[in-house]
C-alpha positions in Angstrom: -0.7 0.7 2.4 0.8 2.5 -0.5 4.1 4.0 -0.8 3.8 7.9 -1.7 6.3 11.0 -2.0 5.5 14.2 0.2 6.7 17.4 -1.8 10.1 17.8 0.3 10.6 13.9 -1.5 10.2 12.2 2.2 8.3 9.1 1.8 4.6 8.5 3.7 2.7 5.3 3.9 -1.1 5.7 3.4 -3.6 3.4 4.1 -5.5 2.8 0.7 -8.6 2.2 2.0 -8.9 5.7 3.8 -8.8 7.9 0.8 -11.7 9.9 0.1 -10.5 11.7 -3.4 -7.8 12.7 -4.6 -7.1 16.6 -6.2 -4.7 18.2 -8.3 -4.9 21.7 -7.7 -1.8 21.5 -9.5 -0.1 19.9 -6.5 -1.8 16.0 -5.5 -3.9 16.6 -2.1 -5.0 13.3 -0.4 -8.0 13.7 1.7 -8.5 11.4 3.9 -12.1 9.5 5.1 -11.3 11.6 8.5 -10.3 15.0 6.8 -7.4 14.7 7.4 -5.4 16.1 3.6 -1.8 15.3 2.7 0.3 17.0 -0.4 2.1 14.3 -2.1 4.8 14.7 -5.3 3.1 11.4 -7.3 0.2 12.8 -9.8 -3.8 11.4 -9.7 -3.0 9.2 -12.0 -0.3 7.3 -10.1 -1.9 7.5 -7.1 -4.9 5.8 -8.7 -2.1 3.1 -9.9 -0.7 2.9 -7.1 -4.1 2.0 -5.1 -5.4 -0.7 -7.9 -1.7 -2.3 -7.2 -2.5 -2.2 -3.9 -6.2 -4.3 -4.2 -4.9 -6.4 -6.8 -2.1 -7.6 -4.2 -4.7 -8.3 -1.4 -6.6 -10.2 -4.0 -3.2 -12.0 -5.6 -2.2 -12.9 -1.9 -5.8 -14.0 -0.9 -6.0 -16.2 -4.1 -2.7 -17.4 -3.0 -3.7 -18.0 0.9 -7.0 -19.9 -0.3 -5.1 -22.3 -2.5 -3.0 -23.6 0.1 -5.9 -24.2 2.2 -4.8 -21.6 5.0 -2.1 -23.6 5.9 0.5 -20.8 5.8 2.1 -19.5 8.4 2.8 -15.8 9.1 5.8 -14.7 7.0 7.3 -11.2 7.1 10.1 -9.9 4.6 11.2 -6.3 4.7 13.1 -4.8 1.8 15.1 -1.5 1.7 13.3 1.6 0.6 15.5 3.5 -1.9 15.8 6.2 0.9 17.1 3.7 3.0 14.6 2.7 5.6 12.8 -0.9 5.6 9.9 -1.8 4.2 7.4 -5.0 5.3 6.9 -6.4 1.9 4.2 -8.5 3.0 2.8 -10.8 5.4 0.8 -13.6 4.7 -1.1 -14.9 8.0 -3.9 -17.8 8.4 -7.1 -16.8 7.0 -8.5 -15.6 10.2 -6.2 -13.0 10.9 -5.4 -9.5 8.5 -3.1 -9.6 5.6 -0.9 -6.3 5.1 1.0 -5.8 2.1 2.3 -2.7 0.2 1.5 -1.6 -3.2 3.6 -2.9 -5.6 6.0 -5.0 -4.3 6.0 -8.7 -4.9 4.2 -11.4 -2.1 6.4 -14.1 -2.6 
């Protein structure tokens, strides 16, 4: 998931992995895999940041999982939002089960 700006400066979580392109037309438009097309403040550019944070994460966290031999047990750490709602951070779960994390915030 990545951590975006609607227009009106609310914040929406997008699943990464469901964006079809992204548009300035000037505003940012989102389309989604499903058609589904949300207007976000954050420019192309960031939003293309924002989704490479995102992978790198998974891969950091994966790395991270592998070393340890799977061994680790679910961990979940949430962290204020500057608008004042919580965050998950991440959670690291056995090798078996699905990691989530949010772009660019920190797994340990």
């Amino acid at each position: 998931m990545i951590l975006l700006s609607r227009l009106n400066g609310t914040q929406i979580a997008l699943n990464a992995d469901l964006i079809e392109r992204a548009e300035a037309t000037p505003d940012t438009v989102l389309t989604l895999v499903d058609g589904t097309k949300h207007v976000v403040a954050e420019s192309v550019e960031e939003v293309i940041d924002r989704v490479r944070n995102y992978r790198a994460s998974v891969l950091v966290a994966a790395n991270q999982l592998e070393e340890s031999g799977g061994q680790s047990r679910a961990t979940l750490r949430a962290l204020p939002s500057p608008a004042g709602h919580f965050l998950a951070t991440a959670c690291l779960v056995p090798a078996t089960a699905v990691l989530w994390m949010l772009a660019g915030l920190s797994a340990d």
